[in-house]
C-alpha positions as CSV (number, residue, x, y, z in Angstrom):
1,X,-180.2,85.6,118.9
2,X,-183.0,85.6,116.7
3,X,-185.6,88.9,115.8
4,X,-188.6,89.5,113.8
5,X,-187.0,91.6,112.2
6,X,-183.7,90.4,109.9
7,X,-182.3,93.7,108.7
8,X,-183.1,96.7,110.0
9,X,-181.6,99.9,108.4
10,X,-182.2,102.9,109.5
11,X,-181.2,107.1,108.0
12,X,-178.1,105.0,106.5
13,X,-175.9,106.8,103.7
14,X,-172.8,105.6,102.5
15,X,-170.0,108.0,100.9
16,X,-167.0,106.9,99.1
17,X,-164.4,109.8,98.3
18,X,-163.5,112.8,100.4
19,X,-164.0,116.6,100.5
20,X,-160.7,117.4,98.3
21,X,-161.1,115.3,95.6
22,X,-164.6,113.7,93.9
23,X,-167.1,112.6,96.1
24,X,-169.9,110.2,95.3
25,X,-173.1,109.5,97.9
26,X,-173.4,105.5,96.9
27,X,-176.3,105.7,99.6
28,X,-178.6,108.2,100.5
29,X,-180.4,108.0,103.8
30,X,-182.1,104.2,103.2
31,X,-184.1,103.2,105.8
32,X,-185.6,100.0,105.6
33,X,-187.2,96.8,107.5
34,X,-187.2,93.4,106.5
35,X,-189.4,90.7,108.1
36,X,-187.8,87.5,109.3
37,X,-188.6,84.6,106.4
38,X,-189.1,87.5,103.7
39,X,-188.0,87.4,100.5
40,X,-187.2,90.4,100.0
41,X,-185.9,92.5,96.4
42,X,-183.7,95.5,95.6
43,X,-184.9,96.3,92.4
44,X,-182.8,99.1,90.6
45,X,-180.4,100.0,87.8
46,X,-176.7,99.6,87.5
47,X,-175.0,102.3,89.9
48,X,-178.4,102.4,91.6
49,X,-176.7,101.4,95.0
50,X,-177.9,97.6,95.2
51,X,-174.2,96.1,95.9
52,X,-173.3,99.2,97.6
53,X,-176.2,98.3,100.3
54,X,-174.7,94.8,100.2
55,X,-171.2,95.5,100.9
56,X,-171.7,97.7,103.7
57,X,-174.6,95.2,105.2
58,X,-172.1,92.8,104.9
59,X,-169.5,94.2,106.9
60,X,-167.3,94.8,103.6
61,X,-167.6,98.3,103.6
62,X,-167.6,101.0,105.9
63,X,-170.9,102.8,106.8
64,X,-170.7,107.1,106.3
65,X,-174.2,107.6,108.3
66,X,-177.2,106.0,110.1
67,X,-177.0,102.2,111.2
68,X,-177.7,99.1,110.2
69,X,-178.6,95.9,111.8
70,X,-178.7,91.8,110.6
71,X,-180.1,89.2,112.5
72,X,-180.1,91.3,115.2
73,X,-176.7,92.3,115.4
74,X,-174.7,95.8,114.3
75,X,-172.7,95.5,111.4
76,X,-169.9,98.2,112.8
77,X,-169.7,97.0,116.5
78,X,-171.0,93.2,116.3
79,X,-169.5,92.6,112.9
80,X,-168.6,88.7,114.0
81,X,-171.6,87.6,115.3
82,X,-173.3,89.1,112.2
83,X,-171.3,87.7,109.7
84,X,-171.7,84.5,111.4
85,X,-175.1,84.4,110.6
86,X,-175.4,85.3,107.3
87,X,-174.6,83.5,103.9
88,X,-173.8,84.9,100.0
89,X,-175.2,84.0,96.6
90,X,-173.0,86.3,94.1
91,X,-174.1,87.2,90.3
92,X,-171.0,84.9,89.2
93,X,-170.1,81.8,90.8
94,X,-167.3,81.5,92.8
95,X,-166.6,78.1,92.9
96,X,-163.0,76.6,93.3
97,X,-163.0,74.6,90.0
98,X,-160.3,72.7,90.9
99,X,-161.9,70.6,93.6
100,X,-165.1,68.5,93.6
101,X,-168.3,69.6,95.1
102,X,-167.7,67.8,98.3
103,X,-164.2,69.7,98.3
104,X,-165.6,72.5,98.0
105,X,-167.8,72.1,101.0
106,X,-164.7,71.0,102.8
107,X,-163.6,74.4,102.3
108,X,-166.4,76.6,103.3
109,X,-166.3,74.5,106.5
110,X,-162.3,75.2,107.1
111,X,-163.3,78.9,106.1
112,X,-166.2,79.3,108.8
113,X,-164.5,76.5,111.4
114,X,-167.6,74.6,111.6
115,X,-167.4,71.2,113.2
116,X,-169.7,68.6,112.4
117,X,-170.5,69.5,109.2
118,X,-170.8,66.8,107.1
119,X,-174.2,65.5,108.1
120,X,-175.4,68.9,107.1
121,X,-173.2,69.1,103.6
122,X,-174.5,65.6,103.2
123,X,-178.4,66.6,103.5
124,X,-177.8,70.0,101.7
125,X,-176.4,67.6,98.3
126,X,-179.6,65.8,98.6
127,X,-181.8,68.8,99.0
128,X,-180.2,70.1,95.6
129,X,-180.2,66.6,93.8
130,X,-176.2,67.4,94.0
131,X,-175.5,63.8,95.7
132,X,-174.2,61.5,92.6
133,X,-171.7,64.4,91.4
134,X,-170.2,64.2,95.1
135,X,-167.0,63.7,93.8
136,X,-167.3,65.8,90.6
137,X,-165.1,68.5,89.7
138,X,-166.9,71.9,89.7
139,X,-165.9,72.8,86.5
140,X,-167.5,69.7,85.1
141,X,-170.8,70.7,86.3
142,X,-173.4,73.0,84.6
143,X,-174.1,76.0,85.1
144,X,-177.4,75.4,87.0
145,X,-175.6,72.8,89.1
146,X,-172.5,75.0,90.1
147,X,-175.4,77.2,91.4
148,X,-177.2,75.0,93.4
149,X,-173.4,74.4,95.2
150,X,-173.0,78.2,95.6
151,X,-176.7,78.3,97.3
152,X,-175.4,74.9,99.7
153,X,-172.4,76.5,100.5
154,X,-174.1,79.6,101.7
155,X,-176.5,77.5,103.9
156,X,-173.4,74.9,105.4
157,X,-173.4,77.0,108.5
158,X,-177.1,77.1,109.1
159,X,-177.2,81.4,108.3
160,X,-180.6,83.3,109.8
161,X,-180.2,85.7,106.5
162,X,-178.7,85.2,103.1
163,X,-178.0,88.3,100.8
164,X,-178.1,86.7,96.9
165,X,-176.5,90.0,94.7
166,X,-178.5,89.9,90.9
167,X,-177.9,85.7,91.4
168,X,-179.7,85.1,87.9
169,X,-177.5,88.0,85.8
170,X,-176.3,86.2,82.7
171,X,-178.9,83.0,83.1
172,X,-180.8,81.7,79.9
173,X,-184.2,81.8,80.8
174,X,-184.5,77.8,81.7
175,X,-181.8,78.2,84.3
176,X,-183.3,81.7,85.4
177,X,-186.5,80.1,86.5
178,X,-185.3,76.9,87.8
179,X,-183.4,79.5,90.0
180,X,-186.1,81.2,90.9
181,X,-188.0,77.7,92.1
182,X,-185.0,77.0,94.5
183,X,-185.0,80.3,96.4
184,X,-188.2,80.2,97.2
185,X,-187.8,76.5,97.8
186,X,-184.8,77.5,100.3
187,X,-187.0,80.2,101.9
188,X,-189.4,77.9,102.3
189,X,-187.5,74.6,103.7
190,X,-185.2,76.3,105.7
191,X,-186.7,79.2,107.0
192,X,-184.5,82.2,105.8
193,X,-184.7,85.6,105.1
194,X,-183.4,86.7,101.9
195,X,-182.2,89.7,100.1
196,X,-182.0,89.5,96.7
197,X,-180.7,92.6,94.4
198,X,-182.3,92.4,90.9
199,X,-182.7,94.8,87.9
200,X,-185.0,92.0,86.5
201,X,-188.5,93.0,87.0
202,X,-190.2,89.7,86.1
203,X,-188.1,88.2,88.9
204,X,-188.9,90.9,91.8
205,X,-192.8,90.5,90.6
206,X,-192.5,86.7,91.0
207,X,-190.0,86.1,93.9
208,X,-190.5,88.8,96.1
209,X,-193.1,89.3,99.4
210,X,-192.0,92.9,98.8
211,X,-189.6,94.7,96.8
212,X,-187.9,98.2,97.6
213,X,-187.3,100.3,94.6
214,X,-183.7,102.4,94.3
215,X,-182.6,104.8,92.7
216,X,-179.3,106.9,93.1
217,X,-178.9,106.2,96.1
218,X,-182.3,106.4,97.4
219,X,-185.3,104.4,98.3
220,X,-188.3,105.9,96.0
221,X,-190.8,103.1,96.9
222,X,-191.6,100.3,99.0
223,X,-194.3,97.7,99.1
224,X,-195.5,94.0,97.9
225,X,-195.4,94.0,94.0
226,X,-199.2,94.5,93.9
227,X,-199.4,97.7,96.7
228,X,-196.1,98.8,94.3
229,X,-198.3,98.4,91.1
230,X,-201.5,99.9,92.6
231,X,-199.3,103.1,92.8
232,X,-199.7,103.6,89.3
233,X,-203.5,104.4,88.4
234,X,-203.1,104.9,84.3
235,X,-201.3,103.6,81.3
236,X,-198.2,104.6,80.4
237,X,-197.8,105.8,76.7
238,X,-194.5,106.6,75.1
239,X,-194.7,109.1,71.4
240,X,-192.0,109.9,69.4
241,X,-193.8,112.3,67.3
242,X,-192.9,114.4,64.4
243,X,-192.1,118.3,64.6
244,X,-195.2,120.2,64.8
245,X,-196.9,118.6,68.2
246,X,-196.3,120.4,71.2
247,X,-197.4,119.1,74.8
248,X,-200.4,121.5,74.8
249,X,-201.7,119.6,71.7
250,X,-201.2,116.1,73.5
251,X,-202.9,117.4,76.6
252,X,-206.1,118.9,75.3
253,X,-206.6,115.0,74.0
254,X,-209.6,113.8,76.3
255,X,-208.1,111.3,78.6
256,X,-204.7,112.4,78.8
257,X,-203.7,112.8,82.9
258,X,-199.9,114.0,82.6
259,X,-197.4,114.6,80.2
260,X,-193.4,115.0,80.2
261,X,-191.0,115.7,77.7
262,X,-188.4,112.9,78.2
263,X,-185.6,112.8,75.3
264,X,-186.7,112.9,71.8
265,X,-190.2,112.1,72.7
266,X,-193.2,112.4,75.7
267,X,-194.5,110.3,78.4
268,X,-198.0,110.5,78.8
269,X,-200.1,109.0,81.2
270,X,-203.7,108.3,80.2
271,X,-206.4,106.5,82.0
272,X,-206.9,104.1,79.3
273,X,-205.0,103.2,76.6
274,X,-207.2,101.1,74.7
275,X,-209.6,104.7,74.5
276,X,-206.9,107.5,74.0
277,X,-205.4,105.7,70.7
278,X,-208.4,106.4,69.0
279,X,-208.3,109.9,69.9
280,X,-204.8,110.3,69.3
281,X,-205.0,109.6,65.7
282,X,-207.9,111.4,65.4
283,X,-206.4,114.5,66.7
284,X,-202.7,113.8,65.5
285,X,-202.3,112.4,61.5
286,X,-200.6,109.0,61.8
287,X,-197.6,110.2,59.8
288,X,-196.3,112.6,62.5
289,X,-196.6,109.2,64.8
290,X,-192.9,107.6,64.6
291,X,-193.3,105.9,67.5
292,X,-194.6,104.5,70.1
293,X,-195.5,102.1,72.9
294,X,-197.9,101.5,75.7
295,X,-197.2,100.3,79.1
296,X,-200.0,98.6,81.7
297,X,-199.6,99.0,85.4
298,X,-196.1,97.2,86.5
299,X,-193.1,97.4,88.5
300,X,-191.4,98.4,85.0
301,X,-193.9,101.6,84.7
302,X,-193.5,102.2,88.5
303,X,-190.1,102.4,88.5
304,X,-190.2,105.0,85.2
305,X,-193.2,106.9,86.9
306,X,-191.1,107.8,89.7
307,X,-187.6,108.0,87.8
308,X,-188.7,109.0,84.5
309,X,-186.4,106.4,83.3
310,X,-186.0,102.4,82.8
311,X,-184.2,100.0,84.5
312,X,-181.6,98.7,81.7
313,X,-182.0,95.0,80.4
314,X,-178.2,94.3,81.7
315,X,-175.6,95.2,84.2
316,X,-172.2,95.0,83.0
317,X,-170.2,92.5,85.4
318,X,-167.1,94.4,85.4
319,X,-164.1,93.2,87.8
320,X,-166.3,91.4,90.6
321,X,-164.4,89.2,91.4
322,X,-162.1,90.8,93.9
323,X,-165.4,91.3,96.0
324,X,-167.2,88.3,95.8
325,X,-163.4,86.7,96.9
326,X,-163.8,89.0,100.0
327,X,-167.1,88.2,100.8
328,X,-166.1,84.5,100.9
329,X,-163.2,84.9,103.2
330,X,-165.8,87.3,105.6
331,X,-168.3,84.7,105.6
332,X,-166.5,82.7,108.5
C-alpha cells in the first residue's frame, strides 16, 4: 500500500501521567503532512517533543488524542503492517558488537523474518562501501562505518519510511557531514521518506525539503528552510546593557521594529543591523554596552523569534538505550 503522503498526523497530543499525580502534555495537538520521498526535519530543543513524536509514530507509545498515520497505515489499529514498513536510525548505535557486520544483518533478518535476504544485505554492503569488512566485528569498525550498518540494517526489509532520531548527536564534524551525504544519498537511491529529528540547525538548513519547528509540545512553524527564514523580515540583535537604559530608550533609536526584555538583557529586532549600530552608540555610550550580538535571517533566529529562546548546542543522551532496544525488537 503505498500514498503520497508517508505520515500523516493529525490534532494528535500525547500525555504521559494521570489526573492524581503530575501530568506532563509531551504533545500538543501536532498536525502534520509529510510528502512521500521527503526529507523531512523536527527541529527543536531537548524536552521539545521530537522522540516523543517518534515513539508514538512508531508504535512504541501509546497515543492520548488525534491520529496518526505511516505509509498509509494507523499506528493504533494497523500497528503490523506499519511497522513493517518502516526502518530506525537512533542517535547511538545499536549495533551487536559481538558479531560481524554480516552477523549483524543475519539478525535483523531473523528479527523481521525476511526470506531472501542476502542478495539485498549483499547490495546494501556495496552501496555503503561496507563489503571488505563483511566479516568484521562491529566493534572494530569506526564510528562512521558502524553507522553506515545501522542505516543498511534499517533498509534490509526494503521500508517505504525511515524515522532517523538526532542520528548525527555526538559526531565530529567530518563524520557529521559525511552523514549528511548518505541520507540524502539513501533518499535519493532508494526512494524513501525520511524523518529526521535534529536540534542542529546547519543540518535541518542543508538536509531538509522542509523542516517543522517544535516547541513544548507544539508545532510553531512549518515550511522549506527558505519559506521558514522569509518569516523573519529584520536582524536580530541581542544587548546586555548597563543600568540606566530602559526599553523606551532602545526603541526611540531609528530603525528599531520590536523589543523584549529577555533575561539580563533585550532582544531587538531592527531592519538592519549594519545601520542601527551606528545609531546605537551614538545614542547609547559604548561603556554601558556589555554585550552583544547580531543575528541575520535563519532557522536559529526563527526558532528564537517565535520562542524567545535558542535551541541548546547539545542534548544530553541520558538512558536511551532501553528504547532504541525496543524499537529494534518492534521493527519486525
Amino acid at each position: 500500500m503505498t500514498t503520497s503522503i508517508a505520515i500523516e498526523v493529525h490534532d494528535l497530543s500525547k500525555r504521559y501521567g494521570s489526573g492524581k499525580g503530575r501530568s506532563v502534555l509531551a504533545l500538543d495537538h501536532v498536525t502534520l503532512a509529510i510528502p512521500s520521498a521527503t526529507i523531512f526535519g523536527l527541529l527543536g530543543p531537548n524536552g521539545a517533543g521530537k522522540t516523543t513524536l517518534i515513539k508514538v509514530l512508531t508504535g512504541i507509545s501509546d497515543i492520548t488524542a488525534g491520529t496518526a498515520r505511516v505509509a498509509g497505515f494507523d499506528v493504533q489499529t494497523e500497528s503490523l503492517q506499519e511497522r513493517a514498513r518502516v526502518g530506525w536510525v537512533a542517535a547511538e548505535v545499536i549495533l551487536d558488537d559481538d558479531f560481524s557486520v554480516w552477523e549483524n544483518l543475519w539478525l535483523q533478518a531473523k528479527l523481521q523474518d525476511l526470506r531472501g535476504w542476502e542478495e539485498r544485505a549483499a547490495q546494501l554492503l556495496k552501496y555503503f562501501s561496507l563489503s571488505d569488512v563483511r566479516d568484521e566485528k562491529t566493534n572494530h569498525l569506526s564510528t562512521g562505518m558502524r553507522k553506515k550498518l545501522e542505516i543498511a540494517l534499517a533498509l534490509l526489509h526494503q521500508p517505504e519510511v525511515i524515522f532517523m532520531d538526532e542520528p548525527t548527536i555526538g559526531l565530529d564534524v567530518g563524520t557529521r557531514r559525511m552523514l549528511w551525504d548518505i541520507v540524502t544519498g539513501v533518499r535519493k537511491e532508494f526512494g524513501v521518506t525520511i524523518l529526521l529529528t535534529t536540534h542542529y540547525i546547519e543540518e535541518a538548513d542543508i538536509l531538509c525539503d522542509r523542516v517543522a519547528i517544535i516547541d513544548e509540545g507544539r508545532i510553531v512553524a512549518e515550511g522549506s528552510p527558505a519559506e521558514l527564514k522569509a518569516r523573519v523580515h529584520a536582524d536580530l540583535v541581542e544587548l546586555e546593557l548597563s543600568d540606566g537604559v530602559d526599553a523606551a530608550a532602545l526603541r526611540s533609536i531609528p530603525g528599531v521594529q520590536e523589543v523584549k526584555s529577555i533575561g539580563a538583557g533585550w532582544q531587538i529586532r531592527v531592519a538592519s543591523s549594519e545601520e542601527f549600530l551606528p545609531r546605537l552608540f551614538a545614542a547609547i555610550p559604548t561603556d554601558h554596552v556589555r554585550k552583544i550580538s547580531v543575528e541575520k535571517p535563519s532557522l536559529e533566529t526563527v526558532f528564537l523569534d517565535l520562542t524567545g529562546k535558542r535551541i541548546g548546542a547539545e542534548e544530553p543522551m541520558g538512558d536511551i538505550r532501553k528504547f532504541y532496544a525496543q524499537i529494534r525488537r518492534a521493527r519486525g
